[in-house]
C-alpha positions as CSV (number, residue, x, y, z in Angstrom):
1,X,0.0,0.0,0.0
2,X,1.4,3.1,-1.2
3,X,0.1,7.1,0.5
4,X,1.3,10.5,-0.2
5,X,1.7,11.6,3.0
6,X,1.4,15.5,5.0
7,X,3.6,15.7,7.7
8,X,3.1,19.4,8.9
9,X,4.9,21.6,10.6
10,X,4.6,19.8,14.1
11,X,5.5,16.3,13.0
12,X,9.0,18.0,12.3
13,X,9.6,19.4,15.2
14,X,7.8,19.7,18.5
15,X,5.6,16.1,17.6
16,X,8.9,14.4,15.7
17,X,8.2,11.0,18.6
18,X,4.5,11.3,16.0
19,X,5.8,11.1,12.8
20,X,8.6,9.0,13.8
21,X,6.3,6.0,15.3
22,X,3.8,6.8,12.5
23,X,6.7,5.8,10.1
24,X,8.1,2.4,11.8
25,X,4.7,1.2,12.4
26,X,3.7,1.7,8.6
27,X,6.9,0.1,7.9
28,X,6.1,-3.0,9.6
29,X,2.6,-2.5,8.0
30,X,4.1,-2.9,4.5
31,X,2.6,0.7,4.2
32,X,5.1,3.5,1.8
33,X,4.6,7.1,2.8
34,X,6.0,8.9,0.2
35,X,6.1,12.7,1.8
36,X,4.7,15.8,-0.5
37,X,7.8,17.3,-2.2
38,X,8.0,20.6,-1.3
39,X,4.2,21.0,0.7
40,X,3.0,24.2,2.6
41,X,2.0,24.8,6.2
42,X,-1.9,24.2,6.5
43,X,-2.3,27.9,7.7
44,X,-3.6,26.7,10.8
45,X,-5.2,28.7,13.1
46,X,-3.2,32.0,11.8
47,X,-4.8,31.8,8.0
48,X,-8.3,31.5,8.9
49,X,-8.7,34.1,11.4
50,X,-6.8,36.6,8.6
51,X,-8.4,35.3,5.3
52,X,-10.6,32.7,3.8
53,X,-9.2,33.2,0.8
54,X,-5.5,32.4,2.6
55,X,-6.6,29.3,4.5
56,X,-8.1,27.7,1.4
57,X,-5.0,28.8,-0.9
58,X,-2.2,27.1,1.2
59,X,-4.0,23.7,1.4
60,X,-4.9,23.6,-2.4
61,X,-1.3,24.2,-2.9
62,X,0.1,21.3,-1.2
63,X,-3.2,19.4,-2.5
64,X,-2.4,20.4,-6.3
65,X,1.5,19.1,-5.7
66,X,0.2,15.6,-4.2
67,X,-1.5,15.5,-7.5
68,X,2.0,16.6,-9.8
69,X,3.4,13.3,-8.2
70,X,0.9,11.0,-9.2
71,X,-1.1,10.5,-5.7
72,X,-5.0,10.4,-5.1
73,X,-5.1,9.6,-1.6
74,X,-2.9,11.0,1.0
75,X,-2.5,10.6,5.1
76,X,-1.9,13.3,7.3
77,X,-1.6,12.5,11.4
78,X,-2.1,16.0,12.7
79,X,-5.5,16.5,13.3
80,X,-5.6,20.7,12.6
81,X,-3.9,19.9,9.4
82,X,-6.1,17.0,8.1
83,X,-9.2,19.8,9.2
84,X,-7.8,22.7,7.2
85,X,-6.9,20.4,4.4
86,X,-10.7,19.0,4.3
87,X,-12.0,21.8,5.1
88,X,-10.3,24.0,2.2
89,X,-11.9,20.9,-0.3
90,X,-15.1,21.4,0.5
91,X,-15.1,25.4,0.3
92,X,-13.7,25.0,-3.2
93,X,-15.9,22.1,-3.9
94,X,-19.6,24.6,-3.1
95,X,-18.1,27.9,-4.3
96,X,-17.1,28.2,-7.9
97,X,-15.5,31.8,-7.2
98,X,-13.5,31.1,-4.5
99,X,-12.7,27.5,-6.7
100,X,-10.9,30.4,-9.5
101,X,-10.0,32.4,-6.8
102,X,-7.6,29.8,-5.0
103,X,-6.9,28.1,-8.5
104,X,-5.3,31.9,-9.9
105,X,-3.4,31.9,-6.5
106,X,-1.7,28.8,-6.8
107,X,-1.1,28.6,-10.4
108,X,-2.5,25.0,-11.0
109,X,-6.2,23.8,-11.0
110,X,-7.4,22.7,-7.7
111,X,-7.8,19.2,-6.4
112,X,-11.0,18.7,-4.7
113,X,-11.0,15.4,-5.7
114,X,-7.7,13.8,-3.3
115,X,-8.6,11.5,-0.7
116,X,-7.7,13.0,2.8
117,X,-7.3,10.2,5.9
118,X,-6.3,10.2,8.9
119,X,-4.3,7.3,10.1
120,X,-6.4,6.2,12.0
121,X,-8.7,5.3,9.8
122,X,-7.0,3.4,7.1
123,X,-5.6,1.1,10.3
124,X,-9.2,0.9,11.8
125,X,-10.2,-1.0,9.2
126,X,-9.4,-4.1,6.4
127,X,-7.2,-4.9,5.4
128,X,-5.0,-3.5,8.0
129,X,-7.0,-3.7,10.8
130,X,-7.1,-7.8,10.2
131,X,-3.3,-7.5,10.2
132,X,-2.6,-5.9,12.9
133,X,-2.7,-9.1,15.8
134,X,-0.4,-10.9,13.6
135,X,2.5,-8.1,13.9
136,X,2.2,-8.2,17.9
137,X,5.6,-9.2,19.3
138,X,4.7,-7.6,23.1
139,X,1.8,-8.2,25.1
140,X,0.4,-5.1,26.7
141,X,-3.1,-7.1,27.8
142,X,-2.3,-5.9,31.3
143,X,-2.0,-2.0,30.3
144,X,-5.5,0.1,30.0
145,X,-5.4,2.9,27.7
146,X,-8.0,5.7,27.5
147,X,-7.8,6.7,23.6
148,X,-8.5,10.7,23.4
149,X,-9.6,11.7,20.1
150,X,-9.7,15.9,21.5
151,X,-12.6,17.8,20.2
152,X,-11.2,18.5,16.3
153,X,-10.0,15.3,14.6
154,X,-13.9,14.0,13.8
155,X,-15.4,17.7,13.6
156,X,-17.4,19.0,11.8
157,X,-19.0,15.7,10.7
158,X,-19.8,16.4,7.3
159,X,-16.4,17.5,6.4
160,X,-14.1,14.8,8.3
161,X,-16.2,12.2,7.5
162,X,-14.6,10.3,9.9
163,X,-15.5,8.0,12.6
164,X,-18.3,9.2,14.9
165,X,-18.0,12.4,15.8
166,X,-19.8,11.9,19.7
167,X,-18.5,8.5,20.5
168,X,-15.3,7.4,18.1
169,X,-14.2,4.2,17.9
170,X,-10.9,3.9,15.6
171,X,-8.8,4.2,17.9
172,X,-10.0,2.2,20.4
173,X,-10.1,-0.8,17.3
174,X,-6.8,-0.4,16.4
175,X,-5.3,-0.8,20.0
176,X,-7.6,-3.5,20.8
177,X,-6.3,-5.2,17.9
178,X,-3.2,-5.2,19.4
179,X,-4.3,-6.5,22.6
180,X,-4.5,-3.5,24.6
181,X,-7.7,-2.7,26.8
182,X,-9.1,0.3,26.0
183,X,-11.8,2.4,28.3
184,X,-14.9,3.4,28.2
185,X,-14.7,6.9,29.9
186,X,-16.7,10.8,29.6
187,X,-13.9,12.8,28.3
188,X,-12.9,11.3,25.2
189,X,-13.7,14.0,22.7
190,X,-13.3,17.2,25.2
191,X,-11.2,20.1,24.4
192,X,-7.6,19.7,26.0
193,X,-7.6,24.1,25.3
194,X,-5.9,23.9,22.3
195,X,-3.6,27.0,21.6
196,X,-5.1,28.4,24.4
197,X,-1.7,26.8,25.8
198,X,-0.2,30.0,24.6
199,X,-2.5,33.0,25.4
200,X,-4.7,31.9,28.1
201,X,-2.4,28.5,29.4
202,X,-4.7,28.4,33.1
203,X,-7.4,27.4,30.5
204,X,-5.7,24.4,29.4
205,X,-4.5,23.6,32.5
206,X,-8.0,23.1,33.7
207,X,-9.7,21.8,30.9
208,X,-6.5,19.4,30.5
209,X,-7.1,18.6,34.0
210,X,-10.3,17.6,33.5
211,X,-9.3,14.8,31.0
212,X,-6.8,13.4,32.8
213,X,-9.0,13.1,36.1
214,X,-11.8,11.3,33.9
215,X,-9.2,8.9,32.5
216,X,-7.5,8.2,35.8
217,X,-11.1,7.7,37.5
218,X,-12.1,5.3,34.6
219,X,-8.7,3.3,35.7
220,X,-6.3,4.8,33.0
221,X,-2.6,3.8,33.0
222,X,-2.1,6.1,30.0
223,X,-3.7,8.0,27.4
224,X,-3.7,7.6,24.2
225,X,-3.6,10.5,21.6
226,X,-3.3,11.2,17.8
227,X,-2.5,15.0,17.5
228,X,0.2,17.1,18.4
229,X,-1.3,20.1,20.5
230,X,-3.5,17.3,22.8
231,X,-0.5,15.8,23.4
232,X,1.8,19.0,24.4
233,X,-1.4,19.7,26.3
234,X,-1.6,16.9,28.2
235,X,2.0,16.1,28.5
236,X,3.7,19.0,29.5
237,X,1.0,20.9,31.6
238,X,1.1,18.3,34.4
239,X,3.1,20.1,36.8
240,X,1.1,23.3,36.6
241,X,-2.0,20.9,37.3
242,X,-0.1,19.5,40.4
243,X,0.5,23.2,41.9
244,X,-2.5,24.4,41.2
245,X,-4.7,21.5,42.5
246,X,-1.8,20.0,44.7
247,X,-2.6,16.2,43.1
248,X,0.0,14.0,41.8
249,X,-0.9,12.9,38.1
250,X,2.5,11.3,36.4
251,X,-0.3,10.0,33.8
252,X,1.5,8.7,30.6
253,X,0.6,10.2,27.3
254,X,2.0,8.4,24.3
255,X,0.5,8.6,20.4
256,X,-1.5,5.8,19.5
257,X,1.2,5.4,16.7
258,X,3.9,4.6,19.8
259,X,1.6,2.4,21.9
260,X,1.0,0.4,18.2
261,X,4.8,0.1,17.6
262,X,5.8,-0.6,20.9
263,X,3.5,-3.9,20.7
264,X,5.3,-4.8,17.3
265,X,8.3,-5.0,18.6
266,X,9.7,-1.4,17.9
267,X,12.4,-0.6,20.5
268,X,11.8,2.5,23.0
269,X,14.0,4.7,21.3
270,X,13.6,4.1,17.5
271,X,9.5,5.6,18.8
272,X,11.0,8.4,20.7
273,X,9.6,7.8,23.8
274,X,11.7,9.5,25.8
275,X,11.2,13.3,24.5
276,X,7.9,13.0,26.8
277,X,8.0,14.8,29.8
278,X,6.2,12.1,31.8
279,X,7.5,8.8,32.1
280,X,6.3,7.0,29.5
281,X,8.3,3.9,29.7
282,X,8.0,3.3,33.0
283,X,5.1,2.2,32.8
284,X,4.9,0.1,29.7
285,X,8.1,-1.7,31.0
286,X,6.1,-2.4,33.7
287,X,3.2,-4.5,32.2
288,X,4.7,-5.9,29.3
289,X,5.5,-9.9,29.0
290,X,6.8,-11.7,25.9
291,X,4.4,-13.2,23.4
292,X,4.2,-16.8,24.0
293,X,5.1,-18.4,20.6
């Protein structure tokens, strides 16, 4: 199986553990991501809040240069990316002015048609999702994982088209299929505070605290995550939660992507996980036994 592939700017730097573990799982997976040559930040929040115009332009470009090299479908883990690249699609797709508009901009006619995944949902289901117990080299039966999707990666519903957007499932499917027990828990689709983390950071500190007190009542040993600003969120805010509300937490936060490779096999450092500032391996060295056979 072969997927251009949209790494965004956090993947290269602060969410590198991501795109790393993303990469040696696929690998194992018989999966090729073959990277967009020369692709363009989403715009994220920046573009959107400045122009329309803007945050549908720098999508389309990195669309219409998926397309140069031959690719209809294309992954992209980070969650605010995949939503301004889907997003940008479908305002092109219902407006025929801003279609010209955006296709002026870029110099190249825009690609509305591309197929735009998340992970998640090509490993969710067959052929991979079949696969996936057959790759297991680790059993983590004994480690329970609440899987946070946040509050952006299925939303809005008619332009992810992914998974459902109240009560998701994907990644709870593709972690079960590795043997891990995944919870049923209240706060799986709540907003961590987004980039609140950098202009109003008590608000993420409490609404972060809030998941990780759901998932540690429902019996949590770690949560799960697929984006980069959840995780950052989640990870690093801990010990502003711990003065505030003067409660330990040391709650593990690892991409689903690491969990997933850690149960194939893949070594601690080739997923990175020790660039999180909890102790991440502490606690999967803890559970883990050899697969019999």
């Amino acid at each position: 199986m072969k997927y251009a592939y949209y790494p965004g700017c956090s993947l290269h730097s602060t969410a590198e553990e991501y795109d790393c573990s993303l990469m040696a799982v696929c690998q194992k997976m018989d999966i090729q991501l073959v990277e967009v040559e020369k692709w363009v930040c989403c715009g994220s929040t920046a573009a959107h809040n400045k122009s329309k115009l803007l945050a549908a332009a720098l999508p389309m470009a990195s669309l219409a240069l998926m397309q140069k090299m031959g690719f209809e479908e294309l992954i992209v883990p980070c969650p605010e990316c995949f939503s301004k690249l889907k997003k940008a699609q479908h305002h092109i797709a219902h407006d025929k002015k801003a279609k010209k508009a955006v296709a002026d901009i870029i110099q190249t006619q825009c690609n509305d048609e591309a197929k735009i995944y998340h992970p998640l949902k090509i490993f969710s289901e067959d052929p991979l999702l079949s696969r996936i117990p057959s790759l297991v080299k680790r059993d983590l039966s004994g480690l329970k994982v609440a899987c946070y999707y946040g509050c952006l990666i299925t939303r809005p519903p008619q332009i992810a088209q992914f998974d459902n957007c109240e009560s998701p499932e994907s990644m709870d499917k593709v972690l079960r299929a590795a043997g891990i027990q995944t919870l049923d828990w209240n706060h799986k689709t709540r907003c961590c505070g987004s980039s609140f983390a950098v202009s109003q950071p008590e608000i993420v500190v409490n609404l972060s605290r809030q998941v990780i007190d759901d998932a540690k009542s429902a019996g949590a040993d770690a949560i799960a995550v697929g984006c980069p600003v959840c995780h950052v969120n989640l990870d690093s805010r801990q010990p502003d939660m711990e003065k505030k509300f003067s409660t330990s937490y040391d709650m593990p936060i690892l991409y689903f992507s690491q969990l997933l490779g850690y149960s194939f096999g893949i070594s601690s450092t080739d997923l990175l996980l020790h660039r999180h500032m909890t102790k991440a391996e502490t606690v999967l060295e803890s559970i883990k036994q050899p697969v019999a056979g």
